[in-house]
MIROKOL-280150 format. One line per 3 residues: number of its first residue (from 1); for each residue y, x, z of C-alpha. Coordinates in steps of 0.001 Angstrom, whole numbers. Layout:
# residues N
NUM) Y,X,Z ~ ...
***
This chain:
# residues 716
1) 36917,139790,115631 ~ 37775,139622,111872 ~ 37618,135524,112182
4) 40451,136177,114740 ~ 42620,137789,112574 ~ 42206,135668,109778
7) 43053,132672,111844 ~ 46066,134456,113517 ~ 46968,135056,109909
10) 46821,132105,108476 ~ 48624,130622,111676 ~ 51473,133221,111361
13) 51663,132792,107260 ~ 51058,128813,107153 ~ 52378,127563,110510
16) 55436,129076,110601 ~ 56751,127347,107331 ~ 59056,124632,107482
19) 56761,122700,105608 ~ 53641,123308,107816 ~ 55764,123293,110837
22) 59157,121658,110661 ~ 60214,122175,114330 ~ 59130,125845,114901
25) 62087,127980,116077 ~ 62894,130802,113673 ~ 61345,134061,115173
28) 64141,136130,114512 ~ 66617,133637,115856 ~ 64328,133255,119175
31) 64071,137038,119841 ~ 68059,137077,119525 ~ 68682,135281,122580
34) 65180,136495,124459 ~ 66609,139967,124369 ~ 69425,139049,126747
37) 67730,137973,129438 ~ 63727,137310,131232 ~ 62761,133619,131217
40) 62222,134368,135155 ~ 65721,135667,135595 ~ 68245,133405,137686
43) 70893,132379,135949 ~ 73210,132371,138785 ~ 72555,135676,139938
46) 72589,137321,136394 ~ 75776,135950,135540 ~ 77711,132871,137556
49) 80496,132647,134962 ~ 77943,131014,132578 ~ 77995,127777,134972
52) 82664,127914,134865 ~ 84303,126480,131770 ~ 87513,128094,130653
55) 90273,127860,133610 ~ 87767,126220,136452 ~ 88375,127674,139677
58) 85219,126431,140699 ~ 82701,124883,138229 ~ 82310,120965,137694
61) 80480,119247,140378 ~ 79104,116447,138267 ~ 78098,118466,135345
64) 76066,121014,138498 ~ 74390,117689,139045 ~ 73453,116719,135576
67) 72230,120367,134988 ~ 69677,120025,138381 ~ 68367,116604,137215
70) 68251,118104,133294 ~ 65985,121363,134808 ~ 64363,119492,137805
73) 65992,121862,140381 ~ 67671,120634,143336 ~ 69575,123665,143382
76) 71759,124580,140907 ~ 71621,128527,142137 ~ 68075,128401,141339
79) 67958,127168,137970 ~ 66369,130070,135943 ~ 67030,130648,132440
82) 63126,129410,131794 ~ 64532,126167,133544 ~ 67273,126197,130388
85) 64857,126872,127250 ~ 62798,123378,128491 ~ 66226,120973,127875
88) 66287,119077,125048 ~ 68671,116304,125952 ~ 72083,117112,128071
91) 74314,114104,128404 ~ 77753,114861,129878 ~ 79463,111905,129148
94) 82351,110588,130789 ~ 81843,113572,133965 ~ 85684,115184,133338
97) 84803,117960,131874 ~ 87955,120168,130751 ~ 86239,122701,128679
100) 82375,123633,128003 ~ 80645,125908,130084 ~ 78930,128629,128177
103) 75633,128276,130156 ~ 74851,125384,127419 ~ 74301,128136,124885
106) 70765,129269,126584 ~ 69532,125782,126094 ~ 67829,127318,122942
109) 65804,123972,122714 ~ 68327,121371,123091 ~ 68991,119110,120095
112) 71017,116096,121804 ~ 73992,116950,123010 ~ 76763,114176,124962
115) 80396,115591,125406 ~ 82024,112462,124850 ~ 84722,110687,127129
118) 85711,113940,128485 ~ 88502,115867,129295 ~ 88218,118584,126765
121) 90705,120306,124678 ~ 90839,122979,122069 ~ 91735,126006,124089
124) 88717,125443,126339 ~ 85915,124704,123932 ~ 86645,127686,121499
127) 85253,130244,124359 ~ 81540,128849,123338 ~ 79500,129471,120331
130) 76569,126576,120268 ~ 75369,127624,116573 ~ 72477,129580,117967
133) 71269,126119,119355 ~ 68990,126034,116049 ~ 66803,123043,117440
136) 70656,120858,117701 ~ 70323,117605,115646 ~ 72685,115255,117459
139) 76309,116382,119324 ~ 79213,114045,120161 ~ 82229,115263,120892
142) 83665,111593,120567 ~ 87129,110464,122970 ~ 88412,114118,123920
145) 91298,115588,123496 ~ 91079,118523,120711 ~ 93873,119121,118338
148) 91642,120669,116031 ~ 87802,120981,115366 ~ 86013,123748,116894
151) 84703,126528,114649 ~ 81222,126360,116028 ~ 81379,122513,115462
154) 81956,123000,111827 ~ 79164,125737,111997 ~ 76565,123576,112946
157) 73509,122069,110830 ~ 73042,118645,112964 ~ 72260,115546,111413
160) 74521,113415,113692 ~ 78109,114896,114739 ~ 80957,112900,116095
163) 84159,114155,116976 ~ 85797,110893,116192 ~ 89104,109123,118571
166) 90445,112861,119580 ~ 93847,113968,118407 ~ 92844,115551,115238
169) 94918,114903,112210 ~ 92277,113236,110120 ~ 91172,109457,109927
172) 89483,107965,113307 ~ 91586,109068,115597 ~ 93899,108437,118695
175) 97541,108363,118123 ~ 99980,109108,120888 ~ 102420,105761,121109
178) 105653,105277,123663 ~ 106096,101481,124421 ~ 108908,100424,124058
181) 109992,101884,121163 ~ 114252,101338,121354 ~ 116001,101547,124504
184) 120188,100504,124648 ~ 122862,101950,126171 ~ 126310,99981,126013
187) 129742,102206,125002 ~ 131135,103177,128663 ~ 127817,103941,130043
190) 127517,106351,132370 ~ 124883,108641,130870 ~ 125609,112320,133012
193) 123286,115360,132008 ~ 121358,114400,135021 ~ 120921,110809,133768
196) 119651,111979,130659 ~ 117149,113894,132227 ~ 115846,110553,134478
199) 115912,108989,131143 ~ 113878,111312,129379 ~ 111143,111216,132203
202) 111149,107184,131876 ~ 110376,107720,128610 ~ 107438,110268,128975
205) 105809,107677,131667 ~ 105483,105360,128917 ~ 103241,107775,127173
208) 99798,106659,125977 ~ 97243,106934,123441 ~ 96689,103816,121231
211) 93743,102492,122434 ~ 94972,102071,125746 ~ 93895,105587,127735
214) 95820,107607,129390 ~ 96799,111356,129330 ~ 94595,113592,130967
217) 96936,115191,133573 ~ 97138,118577,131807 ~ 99148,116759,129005
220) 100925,114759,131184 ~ 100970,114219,135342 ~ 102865,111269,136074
223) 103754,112938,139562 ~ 105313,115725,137774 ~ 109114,115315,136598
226) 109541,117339,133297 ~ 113598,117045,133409 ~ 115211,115840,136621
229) 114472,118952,138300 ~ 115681,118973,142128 ~ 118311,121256,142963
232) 117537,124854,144526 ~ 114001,124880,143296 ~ 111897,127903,143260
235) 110030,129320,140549 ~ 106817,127664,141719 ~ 107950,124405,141397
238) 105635,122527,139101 ~ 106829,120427,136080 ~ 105039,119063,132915
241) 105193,121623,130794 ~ 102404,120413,127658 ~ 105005,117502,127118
244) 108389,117280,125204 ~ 111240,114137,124350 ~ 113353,116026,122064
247) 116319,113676,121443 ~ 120205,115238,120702 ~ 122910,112313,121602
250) 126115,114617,121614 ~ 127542,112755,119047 ~ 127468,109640,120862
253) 128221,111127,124651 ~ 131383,113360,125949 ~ 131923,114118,129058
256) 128706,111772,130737 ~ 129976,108175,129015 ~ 128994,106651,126138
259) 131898,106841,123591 ~ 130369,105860,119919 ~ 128239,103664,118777
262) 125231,104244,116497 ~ 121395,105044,116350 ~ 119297,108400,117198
265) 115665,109051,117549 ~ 114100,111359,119467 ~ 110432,112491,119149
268) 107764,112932,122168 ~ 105551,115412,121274 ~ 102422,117149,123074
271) 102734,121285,123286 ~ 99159,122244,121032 ~ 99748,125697,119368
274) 99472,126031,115958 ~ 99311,121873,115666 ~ 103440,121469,115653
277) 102955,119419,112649 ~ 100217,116876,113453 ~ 101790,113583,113563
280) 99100,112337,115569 ~ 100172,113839,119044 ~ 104143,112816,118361
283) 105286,109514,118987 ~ 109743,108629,118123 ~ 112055,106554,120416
286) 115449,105122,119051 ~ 117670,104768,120909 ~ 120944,102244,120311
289) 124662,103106,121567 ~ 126332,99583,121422 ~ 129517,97967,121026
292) 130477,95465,123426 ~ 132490,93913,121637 ~ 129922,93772,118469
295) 127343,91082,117868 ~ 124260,93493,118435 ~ 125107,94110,122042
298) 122739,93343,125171 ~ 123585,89916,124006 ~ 121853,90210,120637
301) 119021,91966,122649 ~ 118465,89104,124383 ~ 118560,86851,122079
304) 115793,88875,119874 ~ 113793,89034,123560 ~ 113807,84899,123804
307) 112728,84670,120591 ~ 109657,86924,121031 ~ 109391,85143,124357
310) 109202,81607,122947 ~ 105964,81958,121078 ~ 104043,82916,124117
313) 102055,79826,125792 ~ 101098,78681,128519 ~ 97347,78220,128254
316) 97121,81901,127462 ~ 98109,82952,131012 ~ 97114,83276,134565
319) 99337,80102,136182 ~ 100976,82294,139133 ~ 101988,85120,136453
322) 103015,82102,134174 ~ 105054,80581,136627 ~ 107217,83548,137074
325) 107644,84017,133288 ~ 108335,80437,132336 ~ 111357,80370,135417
328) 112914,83715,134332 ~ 112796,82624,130665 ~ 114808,79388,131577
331) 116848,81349,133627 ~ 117753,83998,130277 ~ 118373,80839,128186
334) 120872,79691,130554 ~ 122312,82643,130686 ~ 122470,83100,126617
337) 124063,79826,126280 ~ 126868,80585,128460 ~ 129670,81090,126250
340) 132170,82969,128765 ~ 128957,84925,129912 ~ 129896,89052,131364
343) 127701,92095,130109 ~ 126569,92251,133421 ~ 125102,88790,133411
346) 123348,89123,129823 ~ 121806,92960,131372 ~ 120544,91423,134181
349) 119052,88394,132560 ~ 117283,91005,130043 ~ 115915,92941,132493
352) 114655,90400,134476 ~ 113141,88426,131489 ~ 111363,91883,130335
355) 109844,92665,133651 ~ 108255,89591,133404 ~ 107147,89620,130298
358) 105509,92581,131253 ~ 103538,91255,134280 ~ 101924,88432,132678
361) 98453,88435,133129 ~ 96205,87127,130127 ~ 94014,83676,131772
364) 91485,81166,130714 ~ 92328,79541,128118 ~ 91879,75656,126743
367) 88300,76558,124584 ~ 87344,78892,127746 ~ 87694,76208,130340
370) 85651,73949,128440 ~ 82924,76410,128237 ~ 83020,77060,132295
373) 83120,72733,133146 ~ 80283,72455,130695 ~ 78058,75123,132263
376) 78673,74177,135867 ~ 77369,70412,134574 ~ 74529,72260,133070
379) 73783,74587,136528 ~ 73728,70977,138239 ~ 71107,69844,136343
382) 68624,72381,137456 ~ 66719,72149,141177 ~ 65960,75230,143180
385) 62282,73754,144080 ~ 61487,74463,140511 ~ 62371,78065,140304
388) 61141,81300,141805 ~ 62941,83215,144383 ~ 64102,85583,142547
391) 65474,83874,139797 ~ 67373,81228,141314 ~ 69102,83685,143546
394) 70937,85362,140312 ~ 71414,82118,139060 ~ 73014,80789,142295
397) 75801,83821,142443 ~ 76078,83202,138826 ~ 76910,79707,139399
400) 79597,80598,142464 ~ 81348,83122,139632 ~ 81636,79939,137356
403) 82862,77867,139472 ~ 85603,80619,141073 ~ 86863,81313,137611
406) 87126,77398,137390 ~ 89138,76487,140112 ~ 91085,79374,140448
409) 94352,79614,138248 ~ 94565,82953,138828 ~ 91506,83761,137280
412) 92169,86136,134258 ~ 90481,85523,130709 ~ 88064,89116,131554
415) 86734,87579,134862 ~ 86102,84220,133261 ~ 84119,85438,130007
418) 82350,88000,132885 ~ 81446,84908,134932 ~ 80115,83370,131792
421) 78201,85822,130445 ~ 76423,86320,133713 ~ 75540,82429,133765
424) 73429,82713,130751 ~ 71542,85868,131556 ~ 70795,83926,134888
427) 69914,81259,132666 ~ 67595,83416,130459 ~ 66112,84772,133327
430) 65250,81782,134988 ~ 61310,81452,136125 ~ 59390,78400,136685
433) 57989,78453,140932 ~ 54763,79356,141084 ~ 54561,77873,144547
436) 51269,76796,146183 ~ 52117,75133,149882 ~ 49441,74871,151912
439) 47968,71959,154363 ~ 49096,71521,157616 ~ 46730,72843,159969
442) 46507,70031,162868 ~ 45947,70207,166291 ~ 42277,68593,165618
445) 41861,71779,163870 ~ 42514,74005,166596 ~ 40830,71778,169633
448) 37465,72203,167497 ~ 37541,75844,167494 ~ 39563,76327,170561
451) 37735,79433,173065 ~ 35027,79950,170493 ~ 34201,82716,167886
454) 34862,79593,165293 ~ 37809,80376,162674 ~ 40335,77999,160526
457) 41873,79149,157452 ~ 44745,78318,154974 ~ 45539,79369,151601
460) 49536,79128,149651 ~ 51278,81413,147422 ~ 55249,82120,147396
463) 57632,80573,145152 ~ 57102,83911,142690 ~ 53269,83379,143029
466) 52346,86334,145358 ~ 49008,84867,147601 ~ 48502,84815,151155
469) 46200,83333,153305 ~ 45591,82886,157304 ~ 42604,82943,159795
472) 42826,81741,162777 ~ 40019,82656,165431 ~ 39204,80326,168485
475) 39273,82742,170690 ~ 42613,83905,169881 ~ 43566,80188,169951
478) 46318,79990,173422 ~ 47655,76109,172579 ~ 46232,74097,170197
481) 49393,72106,167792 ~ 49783,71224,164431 ~ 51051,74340,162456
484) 52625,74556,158602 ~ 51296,77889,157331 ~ 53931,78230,154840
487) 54901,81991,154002 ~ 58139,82695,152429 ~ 59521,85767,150961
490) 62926,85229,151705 ~ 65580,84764,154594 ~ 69024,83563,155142
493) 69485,86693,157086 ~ 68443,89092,154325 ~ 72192,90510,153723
496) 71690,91868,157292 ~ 68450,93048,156641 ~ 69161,94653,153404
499) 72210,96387,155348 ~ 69525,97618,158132 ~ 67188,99047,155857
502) 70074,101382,154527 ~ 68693,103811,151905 ~ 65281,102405,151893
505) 66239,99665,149340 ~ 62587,98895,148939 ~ 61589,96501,151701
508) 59406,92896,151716 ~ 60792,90206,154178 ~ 58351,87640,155437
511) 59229,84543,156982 ~ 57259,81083,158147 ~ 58568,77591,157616
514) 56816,77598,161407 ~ 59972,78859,163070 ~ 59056,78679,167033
517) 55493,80364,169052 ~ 52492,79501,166823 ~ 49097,77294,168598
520) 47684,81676,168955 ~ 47626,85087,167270 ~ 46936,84356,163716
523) 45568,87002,160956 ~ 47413,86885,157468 ~ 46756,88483,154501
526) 49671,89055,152216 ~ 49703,90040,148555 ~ 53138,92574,148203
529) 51993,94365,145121 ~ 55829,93437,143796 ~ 57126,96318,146362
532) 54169,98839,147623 ~ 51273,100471,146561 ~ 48432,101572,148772
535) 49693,103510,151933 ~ 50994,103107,155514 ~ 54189,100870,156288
538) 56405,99495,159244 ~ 56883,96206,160511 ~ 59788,94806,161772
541) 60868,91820,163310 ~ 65059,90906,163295 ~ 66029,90431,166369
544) 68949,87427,165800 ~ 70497,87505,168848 ~ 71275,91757,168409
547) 70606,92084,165042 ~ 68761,94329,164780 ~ 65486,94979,163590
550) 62461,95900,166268 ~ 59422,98167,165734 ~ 56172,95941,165551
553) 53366,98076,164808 ~ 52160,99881,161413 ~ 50400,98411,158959
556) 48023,99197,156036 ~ 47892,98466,152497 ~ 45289,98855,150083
559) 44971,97628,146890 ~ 48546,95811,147035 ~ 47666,93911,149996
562) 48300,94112,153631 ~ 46710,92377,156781 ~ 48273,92028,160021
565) 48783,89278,162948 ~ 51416,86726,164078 ~ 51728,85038,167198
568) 55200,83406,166303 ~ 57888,82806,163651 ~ 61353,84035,162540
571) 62072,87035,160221 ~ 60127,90022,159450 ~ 59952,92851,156986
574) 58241,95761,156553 ~ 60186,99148,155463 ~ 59505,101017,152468
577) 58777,104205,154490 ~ 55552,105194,153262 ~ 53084,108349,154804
580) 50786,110554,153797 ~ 50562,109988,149957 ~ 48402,112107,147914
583) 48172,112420,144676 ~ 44322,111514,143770 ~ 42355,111573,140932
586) 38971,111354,139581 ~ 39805,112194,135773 ~ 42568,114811,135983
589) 42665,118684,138171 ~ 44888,118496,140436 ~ 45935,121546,142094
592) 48332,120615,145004 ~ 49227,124531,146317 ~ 50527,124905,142783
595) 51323,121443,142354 ~ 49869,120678,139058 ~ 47828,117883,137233
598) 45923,118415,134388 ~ 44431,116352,131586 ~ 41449,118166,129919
601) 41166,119372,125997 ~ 40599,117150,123355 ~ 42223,114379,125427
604) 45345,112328,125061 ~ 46926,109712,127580 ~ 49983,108008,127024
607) 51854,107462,130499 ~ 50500,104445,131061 ~ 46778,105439,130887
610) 47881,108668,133157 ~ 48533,105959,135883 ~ 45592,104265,135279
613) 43629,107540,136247 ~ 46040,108273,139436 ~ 45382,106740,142515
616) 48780,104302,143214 ~ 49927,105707,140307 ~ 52075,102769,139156
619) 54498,103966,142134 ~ 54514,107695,140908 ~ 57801,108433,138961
622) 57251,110469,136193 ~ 60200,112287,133349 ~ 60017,114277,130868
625) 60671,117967,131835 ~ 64505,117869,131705 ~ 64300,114544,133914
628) 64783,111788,131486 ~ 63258,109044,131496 ~ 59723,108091,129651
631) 57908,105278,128488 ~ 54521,103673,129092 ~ 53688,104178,125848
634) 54583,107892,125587 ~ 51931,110162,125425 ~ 51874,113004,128579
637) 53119,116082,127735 ~ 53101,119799,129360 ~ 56071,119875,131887
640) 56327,116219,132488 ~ 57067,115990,136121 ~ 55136,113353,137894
643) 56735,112607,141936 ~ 54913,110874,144533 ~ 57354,107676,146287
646) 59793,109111,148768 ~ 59085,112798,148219 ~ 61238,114906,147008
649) 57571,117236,145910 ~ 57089,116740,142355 ~ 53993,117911,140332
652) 54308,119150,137088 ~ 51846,117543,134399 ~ 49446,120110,131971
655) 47790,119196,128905 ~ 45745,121369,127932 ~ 46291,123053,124380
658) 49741,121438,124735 ~ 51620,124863,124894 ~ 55139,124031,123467
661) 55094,120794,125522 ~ 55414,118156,122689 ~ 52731,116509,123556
664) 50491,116866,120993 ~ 47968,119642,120613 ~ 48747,120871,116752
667) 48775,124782,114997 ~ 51961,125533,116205 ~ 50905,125721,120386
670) 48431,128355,118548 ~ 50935,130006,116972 ~ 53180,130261,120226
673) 49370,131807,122149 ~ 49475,134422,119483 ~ 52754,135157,120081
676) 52054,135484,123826 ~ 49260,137664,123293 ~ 51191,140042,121054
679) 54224,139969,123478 ~ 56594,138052,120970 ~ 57270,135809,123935
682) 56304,135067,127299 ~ 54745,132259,128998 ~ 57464,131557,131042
685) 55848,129098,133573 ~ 52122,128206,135398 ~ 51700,125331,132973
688) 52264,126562,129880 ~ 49676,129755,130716 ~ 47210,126695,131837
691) 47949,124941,128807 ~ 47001,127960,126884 ~ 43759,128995,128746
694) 41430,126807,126370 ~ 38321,128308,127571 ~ 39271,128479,131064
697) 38699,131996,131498 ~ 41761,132599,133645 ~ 43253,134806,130289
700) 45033,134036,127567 ~ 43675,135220,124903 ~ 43506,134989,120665
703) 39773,133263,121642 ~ 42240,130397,123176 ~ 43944,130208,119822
706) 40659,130293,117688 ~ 39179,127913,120118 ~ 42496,125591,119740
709) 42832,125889,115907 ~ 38605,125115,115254 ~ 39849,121663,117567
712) 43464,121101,114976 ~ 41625,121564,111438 ~ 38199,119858,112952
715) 35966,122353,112785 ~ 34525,121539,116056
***
């Protein structure tokens, strides 16, 4: 007993240093957020609001999702605050999110956290407080929408933080920009109060950031007028109210008509309290009153528009948006050369000339179709026989993208450096056939075995090297003819098939260059380790004249192969719909009512050896407890979650001394034991308890801790 204490002191005193143990949780900080709730509590039903950020009528559909596949719950009103503490990694990226649901401050062990390309803004992220997330090394709050850095952002201790391209007045950021800039009115212009206020809405629908986005609609809903207001409107008539173009042109209008001419600019600004001064969300318009009579009229315009006009070319654009230009810019030189030329004539000739301007479309240009003629001479050179399956079908749609952006003259410069880039990954991915065609088996061959228990075999292997073989028996034999035992593993109807298989994307067609009845019932053995593991499968044949695919029978594979008969050709496949998988192991526990696999003390096995020691393990999926994704070379950990092939039943992986589910078995899964055993915390699932039973007893004990700690410094 006094060993026991001197190890749970020297585990308490040592372990719980920063230098001993640099990602222990601070106790004190822990027990904080404990005290508010029971690891075993549901979150839902202790308090729903956690899951709503600040205004949501209902919460975020897409972030619910991300939060079941972060916790392993397929039901978001089941997730437990246990389910919380295990997340480590949330990403939320790009899921339009307007504000930051508070439930993201019980994640007491998450330290990456992905907020970027959302929807958020200042007044909905204040409501959280994400400093007690001590374990919080990486959060991006990058391409949002906040006028000014949260206080809790500021507060935290993380090694990476990003709140770059939001609408913050310091460097990186997004600007808000009008385009154009100057609009004209002429002197005599009609320009009523209610013509101002179309004006001013014209203006606002110009409104974007400057790298290109758009306003989320709670700045700015281009459905929503924010001036020309309809008569008789009631007062729940909605309007843009987070959006302002503050412009005063009294001086220069009386009565509705222009009557001076001059310059005024006006300033579109986004409605942020308290950030009235940051220059970042205002953008300024001039706009010019002009003289008719004065050299800077529409004329002058236009002039200034042909000259901005006349340094565009032609190899730079799409030929049908070209076209258009090139005529409308003839037509506005014509026009500009006129000398007796009316306003009205000069207007029109400017409008039409900017419109176009505005619809050209950037194409392939003279270096880019040189690259495309080259590389469809280069995709000639190569020969399908030569290639696996597999290969040369990504090459071959790569190759029909080439030549599309080729011969099209509508093709824009994106599509064409698309189709190019897919050409050499095609390229790069292209493997040499591993094709083995077998002999023609000849009528001879049959006669001699024909009614008796004699058999007559062949041997190939596919284009991508996967075997098979055939065995014909005598009696089985029906009429004798020569027969190519070719096996293919493709099929000009495999769009159709794909289509029929629906949601089971995992399927194996089979096809024979022998396309009509075969000489009898022939027994092949295929090799379709590239789809299945060991189980039981469907055949089907596709029917070409309903197509559709028929039921043929089940079949059976073990060890990646499968052995069935064929009395005649055309196209087959067998589903991915596999039955009655277990998981099975010789090396690990495995306790299927609680649905648990365990690896024993003193062991380690990275994922890769844990499939190794799992029957058909290389089709088990397995994550890391907040359902990310691992790697082969990743050791196991307490919590993974390992899921047999179309189940939804998971089963969660133990290791035992592996408490805090790091995968490694060090001091600190001791120190979290003691803690158990003096009630500092709880246990909070089956795995963790089994990770801490050392001895097996069915307890958790200190002895589990001494037993775990003689194991860390080597004693035993």
């Amino acid at each position: 007993m006094k060993l026991s204490k001197r190890i749970i002191a020297a585990a308490l005193t040592g372990c719980m240093t920063a230098a001993s143990v640099p990602a222990v949780l601070p106790v004190t900080g822990y027990a904080a957020v404990v005290q508010d709730y029971d690891s075993k509590d549901v979150v839902w039903d202790t308090d729903s609001s956690l899951f709503y950020a600040v205004g949501e009528s209902e919460p975020n559909a897409k972030f619910l999702k991300a939060l079941q596949t972060a916790t392993g719950r397929r039901d978001y009103t089941l997730i437990t605050f246990g389910d919380l503490e295990k997340i480590t990694s949330l990403n939320l990226s790009g899921i339009g999110m307007e504000g930051v649901p508070r439930i993201i401050e019980y994640m007491v062990r998450l330290r990456t956290l992905d907020l970027s390309k959302n929807k958020l803004r200042s007044s909905t992220v204040n409501n959280v407080d994400l400093s007690g997330c001590y374990m919080l090394s990486s959060i991006d709050l990058s391409y949002n929408f906040l006028t000014s850095v949260p206080a809790w952002y500021t507060a935290l201790d993380a090694k990476t933080k990003n709140i770059s391209y939001n609408l913050i007045n310091t460097s990186n950021q997004r600007n808000l920009v009008v385009s154009p800039t100057a609009y004209y009115f002429g002197i005599g212009d009609s320009l009523t109060d209610k013509e101002l206020a179309r004006f001013k809405d014209k203006v606002l629908s110009t409104v974007k950031l400057n790298d290109g986005s758009l306003l989320p609609e709670y700045f700015y809903d281009p459905l929503l007028n924010k001036y020309d207001i309809p008569d008789n409107v009631d007062d729940n008539y909605l309007t843009n109210e987070n959006i302002d173009f503050d412009i005063d042109i009294s001086a220069f209008v009386k009565d509705g008509v222009v009557t001076k001419s001059g310059s005024v600019k006006g300033t579109v600004s986004l409605f942020v309290p308290g950030s009235s001064s940051n220059p970042k969300i205002k953008a300024e318009v001039t706009v010019y009153f002009l003289d008719g009579n004065d050299p800077s009229t529409v004329k002058f315009r236009l002039e200034s528009l042909i000259s901005e006009c006349e340094k565009l070319t032609e190899d730079t654009y799409t030929a049908p948006t070209w076209t258009v230009f090139s005529n409308q810019l003839k037509t506005a030189k014509a026009i500009y050369q006129y000398n007796n030329t009316d306003y009205d004539m000069l207007k029109n000739a400017f409008d039409s000339l900017t419109d176009a301007k505005k619809q050209l479309v950037e194409g392939v240009n003279t270096n880019t179709k040189k690259i495309l003629t080259d590389l469809l001479a280069i995709a000639k050179t190569y020969k399908e026989a030569d290639y696996t399956a597999e290969s040369w079908r990504k090459l071959t749609a790569a190759v029909n993208l080439l030549t599309e952006a080729s011969e099209n003259k509508s093709t824009s410069l994106a599509d064409a450096n698309a189709a190019i880039k897919a050409f050499q990954d095609a390229q790069n991915g292209l493997s040499a056939t591993k094709q083995e065609k077998p002999a023609i088996i000849t009528k001879a061959d049959f006669e001699a075995i024909y009614g008796d228990n004699k058999t007559v075999t062949a041997k190939g292997a596919t284009k991508d090297g996967y075997k098979y073989s055939w065995k014909f028996t005598g009696t089985d034999v029906t009429k004798p003819a020569d027969f190519d035992p070719e096996v293919m593993y493709e099929s000009k109807v495999e769009e159709q098939i794909r289509f029929e298989a629906g949601s089971a994307s995992d399927y194996q067609i089979i096809s024979f260059a022998e396309t009509k009845a075969f000489p009898g019932t022939g027994e092949l053995t295929l090799d379709v380790s590239k789809v299945y593991t060991n189980g039981v499968y469907r055949l089907y044949k596709w029917n070409t004249s309903t197509k559709k695919s028929e039921f043929i029978r089940e079949v059976t594979v073990e060890d990646g192969s499968v052995t069935t008969s064929f009395s005649e050709g055309g196209d087959y496949f067998i589903s991915s719909v596999l039955q009655n998988f277990q998981m099975i192991s010789s090396n690990f526990n495995i306790n299927h009512e609680k649905r648990t696999i365990t690896a024993n003390f003193k062991k380690k096995y990275t994922v890769a050896d844990f499939r190794n020691n799992i029957e058909n393990g290389s089709a088990v999926n397995i994550t890391n407890s907040d359902g990310t994704a691992v790697s082969e070379t990743q050791y196991i950990a307490t919590g993974m979650q390992a899921c047999a092939p179309n189940s939804d039943a998971s089963y969660a992986l133990v290791v035992m001394g592996d408490v805090d589910g790091d995968g490694n078995v060090t001091a600190l899964d001791a120190v979290n034991i003691l803690k158990a055993v003096i009630g500092e915390v709880t246990l909070d699932s089956y795995e963790k308890k089994v990770a801490a039973d050392i001895n097996g007893d069915g307890w958790v004990r200190a002895d589990d801790a001494v037993e775990l700690l003689k194991y860390v410094i080597g004693i035993d």
